[in-house]
C-alpha positions in Angstrom: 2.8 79.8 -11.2 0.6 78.9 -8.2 -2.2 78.2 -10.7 -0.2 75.9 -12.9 1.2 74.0 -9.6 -2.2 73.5 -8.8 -3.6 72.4 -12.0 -0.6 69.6 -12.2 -1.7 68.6 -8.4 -5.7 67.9 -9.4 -4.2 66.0 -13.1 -2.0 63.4 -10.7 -4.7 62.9 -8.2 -7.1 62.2 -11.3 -4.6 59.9 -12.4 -4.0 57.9 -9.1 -7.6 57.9 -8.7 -7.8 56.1 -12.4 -4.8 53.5 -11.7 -6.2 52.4 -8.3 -9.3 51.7 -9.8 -7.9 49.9 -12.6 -5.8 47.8 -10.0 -9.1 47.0 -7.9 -10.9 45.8 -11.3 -8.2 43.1 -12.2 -9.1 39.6 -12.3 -6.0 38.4 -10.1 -7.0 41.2 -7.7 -10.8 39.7 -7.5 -9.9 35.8 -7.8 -10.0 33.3 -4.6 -7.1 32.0 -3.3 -6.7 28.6 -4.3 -7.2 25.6 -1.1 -3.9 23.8 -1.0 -4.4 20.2 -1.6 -3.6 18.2 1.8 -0.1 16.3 2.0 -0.2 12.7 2.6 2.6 10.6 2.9 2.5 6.6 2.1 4.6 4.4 2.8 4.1 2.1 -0.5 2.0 1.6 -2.9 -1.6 -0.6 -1.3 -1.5 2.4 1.5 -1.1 5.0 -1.6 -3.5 3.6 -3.8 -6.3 3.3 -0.6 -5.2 7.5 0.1 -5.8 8.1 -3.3 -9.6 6.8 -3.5 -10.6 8.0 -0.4 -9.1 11.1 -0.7 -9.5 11.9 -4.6 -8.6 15.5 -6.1 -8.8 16.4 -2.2 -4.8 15.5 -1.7 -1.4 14.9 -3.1 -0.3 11.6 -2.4 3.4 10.5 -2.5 4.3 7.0 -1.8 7.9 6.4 -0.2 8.6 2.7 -2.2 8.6 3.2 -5.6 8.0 1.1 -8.5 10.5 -2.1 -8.6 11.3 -1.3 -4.8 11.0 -4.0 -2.2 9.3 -1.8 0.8 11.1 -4.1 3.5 14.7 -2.8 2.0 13.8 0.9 1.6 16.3 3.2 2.7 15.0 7.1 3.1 16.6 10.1 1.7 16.8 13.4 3.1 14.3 14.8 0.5 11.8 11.1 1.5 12.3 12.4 5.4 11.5 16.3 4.6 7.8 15.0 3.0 7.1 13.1 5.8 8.0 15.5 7.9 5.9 18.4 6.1 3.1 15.6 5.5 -0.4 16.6 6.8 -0.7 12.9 7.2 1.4 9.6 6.8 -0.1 6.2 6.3 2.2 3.6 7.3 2.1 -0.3 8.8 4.7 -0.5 11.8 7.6 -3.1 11.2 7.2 -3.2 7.9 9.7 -0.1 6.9 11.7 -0.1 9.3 13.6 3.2 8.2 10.0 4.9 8.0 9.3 3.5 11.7 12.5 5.2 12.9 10.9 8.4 11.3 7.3 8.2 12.3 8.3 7.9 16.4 9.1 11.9 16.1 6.3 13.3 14.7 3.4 14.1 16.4 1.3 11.5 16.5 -2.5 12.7 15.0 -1.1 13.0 11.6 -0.1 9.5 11.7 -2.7 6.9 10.4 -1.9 3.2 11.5 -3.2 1.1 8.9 -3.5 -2.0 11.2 -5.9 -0.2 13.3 -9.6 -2.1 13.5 -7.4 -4.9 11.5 -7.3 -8.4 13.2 -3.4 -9.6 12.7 -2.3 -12.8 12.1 0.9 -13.9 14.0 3.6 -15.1 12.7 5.1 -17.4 15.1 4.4 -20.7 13.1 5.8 -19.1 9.9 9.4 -19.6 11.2 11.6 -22.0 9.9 14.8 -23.9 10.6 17.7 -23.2 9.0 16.5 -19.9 7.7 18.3 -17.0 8.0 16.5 -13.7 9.8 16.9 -10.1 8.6 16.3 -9.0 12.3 19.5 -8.2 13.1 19.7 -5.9 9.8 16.7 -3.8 10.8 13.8 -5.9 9.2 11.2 -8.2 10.5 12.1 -11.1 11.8 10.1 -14.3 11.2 9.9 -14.9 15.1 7.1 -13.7 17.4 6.2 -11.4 14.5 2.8 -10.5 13.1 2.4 -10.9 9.6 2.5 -7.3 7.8 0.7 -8.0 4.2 -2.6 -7.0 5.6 -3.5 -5.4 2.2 -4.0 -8.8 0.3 -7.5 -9.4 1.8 -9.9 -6.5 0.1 -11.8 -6.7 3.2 -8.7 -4.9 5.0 -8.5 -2.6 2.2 -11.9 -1.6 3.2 -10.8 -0.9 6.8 -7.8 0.9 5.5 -9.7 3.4 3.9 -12.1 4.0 6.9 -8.8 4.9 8.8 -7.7 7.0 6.3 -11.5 8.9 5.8 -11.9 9.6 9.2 -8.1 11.4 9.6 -8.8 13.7 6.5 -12.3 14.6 8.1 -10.4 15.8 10.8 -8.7 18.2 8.3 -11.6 19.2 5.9 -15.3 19.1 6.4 -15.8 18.3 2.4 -18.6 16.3 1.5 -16.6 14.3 -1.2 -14.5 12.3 1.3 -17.4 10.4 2.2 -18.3 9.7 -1.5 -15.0 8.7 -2.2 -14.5 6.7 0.7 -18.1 4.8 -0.5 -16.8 4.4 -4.1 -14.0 2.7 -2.7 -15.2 0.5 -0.4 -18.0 -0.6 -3.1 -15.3 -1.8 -5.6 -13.4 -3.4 -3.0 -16.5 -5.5 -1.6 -16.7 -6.5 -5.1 -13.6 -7.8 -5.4 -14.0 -9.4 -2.2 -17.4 -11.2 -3.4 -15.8 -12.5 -6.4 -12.7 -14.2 -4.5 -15.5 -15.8 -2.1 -17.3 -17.3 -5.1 -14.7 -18.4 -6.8 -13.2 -20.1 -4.1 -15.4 -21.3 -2.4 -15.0 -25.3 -4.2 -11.4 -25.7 -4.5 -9.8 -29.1 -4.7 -6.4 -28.2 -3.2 -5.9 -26.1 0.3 -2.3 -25.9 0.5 -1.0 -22.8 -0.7 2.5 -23.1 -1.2 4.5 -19.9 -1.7 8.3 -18.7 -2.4 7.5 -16.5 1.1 4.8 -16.4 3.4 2.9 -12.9 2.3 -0.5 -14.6 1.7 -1.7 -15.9 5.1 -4.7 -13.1 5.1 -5.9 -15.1 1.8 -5.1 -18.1 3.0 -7.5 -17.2 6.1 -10.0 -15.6 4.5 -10.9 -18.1 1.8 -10.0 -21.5 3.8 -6.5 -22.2 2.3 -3.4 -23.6 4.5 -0.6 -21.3 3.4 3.1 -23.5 3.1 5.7 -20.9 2.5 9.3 -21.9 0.9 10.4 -19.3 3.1 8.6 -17.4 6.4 7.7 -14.0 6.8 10.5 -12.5 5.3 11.3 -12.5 1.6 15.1 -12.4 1.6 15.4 -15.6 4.1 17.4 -18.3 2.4 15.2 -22.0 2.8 17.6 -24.6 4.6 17.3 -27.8 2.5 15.7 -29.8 5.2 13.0 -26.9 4.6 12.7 -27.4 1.1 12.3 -31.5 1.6 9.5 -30.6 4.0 7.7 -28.1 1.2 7.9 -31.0 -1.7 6.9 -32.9 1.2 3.7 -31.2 1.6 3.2 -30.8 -2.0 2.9 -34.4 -3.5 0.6 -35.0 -0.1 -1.6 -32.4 -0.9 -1.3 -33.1 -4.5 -0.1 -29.2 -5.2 -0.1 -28.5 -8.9 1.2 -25.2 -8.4 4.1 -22.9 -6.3 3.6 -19.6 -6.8 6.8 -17.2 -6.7 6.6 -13.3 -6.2 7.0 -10.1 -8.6 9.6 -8.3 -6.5 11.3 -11.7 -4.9 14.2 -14.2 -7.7 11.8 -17.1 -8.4 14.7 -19.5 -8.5 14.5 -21.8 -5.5 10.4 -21.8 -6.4 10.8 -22.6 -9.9 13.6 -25.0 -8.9 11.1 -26.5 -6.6 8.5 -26.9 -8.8 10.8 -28.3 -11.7 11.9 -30.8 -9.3 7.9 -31.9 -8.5 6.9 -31.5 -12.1 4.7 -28.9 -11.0 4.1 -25.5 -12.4 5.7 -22.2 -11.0 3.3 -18.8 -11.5 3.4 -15.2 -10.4 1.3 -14.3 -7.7 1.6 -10.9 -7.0 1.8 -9.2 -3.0 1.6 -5.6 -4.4 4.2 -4.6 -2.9 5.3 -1.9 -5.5 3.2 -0.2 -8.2 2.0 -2.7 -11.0 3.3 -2.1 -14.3 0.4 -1.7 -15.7 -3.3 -1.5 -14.0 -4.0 -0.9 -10.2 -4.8 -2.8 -7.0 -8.5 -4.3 -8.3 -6.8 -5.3 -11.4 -3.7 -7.2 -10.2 -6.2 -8.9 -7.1 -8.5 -10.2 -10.0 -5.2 -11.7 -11.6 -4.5 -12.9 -8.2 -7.8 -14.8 -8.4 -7.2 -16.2 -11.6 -4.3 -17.2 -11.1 -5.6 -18.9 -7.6 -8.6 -20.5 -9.1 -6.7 -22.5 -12.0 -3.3 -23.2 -9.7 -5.9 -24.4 -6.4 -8.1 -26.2 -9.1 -11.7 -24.4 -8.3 -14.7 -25.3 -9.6 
């Protein structure tokens, strides 16, 4: 009996011995744990589409407005503050989301990249107008003693964006690719940015006139006076003594173009421009996710659409 006992003790060590090393030899036993990508948070789509370049197969990017989605008006959810809350990083421009402000003061602060930053900002005192009506009060951005938000429609700020955005994930991960992304970016960007300066460089109109004030960082960079319809903020409703002032303008300065917004009713533009026997076209602030294409696409429509409507030669 003793013998047997023994003889079954040596067959299950034999066996255990066999089964661990089977174990050890599996491939999910041997293979690396795969690196997490890095959370970043945007808050619409120009900060996205800068986070994705720069930071490639690196991170997950979610951006907070989607498509159709006017950023200004964006309301959070409790699943939208969870991600930024669990973010390794949120890209955001102050007073332009006002919910996503109201988020961003509680977290701590070095996972939070101002896109501004390194940015010069233009102010928006003169873009306030009589007789218009302010969303201040509802939690947007007021016309008055504001600075002008749409920082993203100059490629040159683009560039700057990304820089911001490179030097925060370098604080996360030492990998070599941020800097090639961040160059890849930046060299389609200054592209785009060498093409707009070309292009309009002879134009025989300088007054930009727009259904709202988002292109003043175009209107700086390439020497045209911007006239908005309405100020800073897209759902401000133009008094009538504003609108006689903008057709005003427009037959001085011999405008043959007002250009109205993707995300904003072209009505009171188109109106306008009926009225002057001028035409109305789509110039688009990329404020949401195009429909089809991406930022350097939509900006070389822009310029298109700048060179016939400013007549450029």
């Amino acid at each position: 009996m003793k013998k047997r006992v023994a003889t079954l003790i040596a067959a299950s060590l034999i066996l255990a011995a066999c089964s661990s090393t089977q174990e050890t030899a599996t491939p999910e036993a041997t293979t690396e744990v795969a690196t997490e990508k890095i959370q970043i948070v945007a808050g619409f789509y120009p900060l996205a589409y800068a986070a994705e370049g720069v930071a490639g197969d690196l991170a997950e990017v979610v951006s907070l407005a989607g498509p159709g989605v006017e950023p200004h008006d964006l309301e959070l959810t409790p699943g939208d503050v969870a991600k930024i809350n669990d973010a390794d990083l949120v890209v955001y421009i102050p007073e332009f989301i006002p919910a996503l402000d109201a988020v961003v003061k509680t977290l701590d602060q070095s996972k939070v990249i101002n896109a501004t930053q390194g940015i010069t900002l233009i102010s928006g005192d003169s873009h306030s107008h009589e007789g218009e009506e302010a969303h201040s009060e509802e939690g947007g951005h007021s016309d008055e003693s504001a600075t002008d938000p749409h920082i993203w429609l100059n490629p040159s700020n683009m560039v700057l964006i990304g820089n911001s955005i490179a030097k925060a994930l370098s604080a996360l991960t030492s990998d070599s690719a941020i800097d090639e992304n961040r160059s890849s970016f930046e060299n389609g960007l200054n592209a785009l940015a060498t093409d707009y300066t070309a292009k309009l460089a002879n134009c025989s109109i300088k007054a930009l006139v727009v259904s709202h004030e988002a292109f003043g960082y175009i209107a700086n960079a390439y020497g045209f006076e911007q006239v908005g319809i309405s100020g800073l903020s897209p759902e401000a409703e133009p008094s009538p003594a504003r609108l006689a002032e903008v057709a005003k303008i427009a037959k001085a300065e011999n405008a043959t173009t007002i250009y109205y917004e993707s995300l904003v009713d072209p009505k009171v533009a188109k109106t306008l421009a009926d009225d002057l026997k001028i035409t109305a076209e789509m110039l688009d602030p990329l404020e949401s996710p195009p429909a089809s294409g991406d930022y350097l696409s939509v900006m070389q429509q822009n310029l298109d659409t700048l060179v016939k409507g400013q007549v450029c030669s």
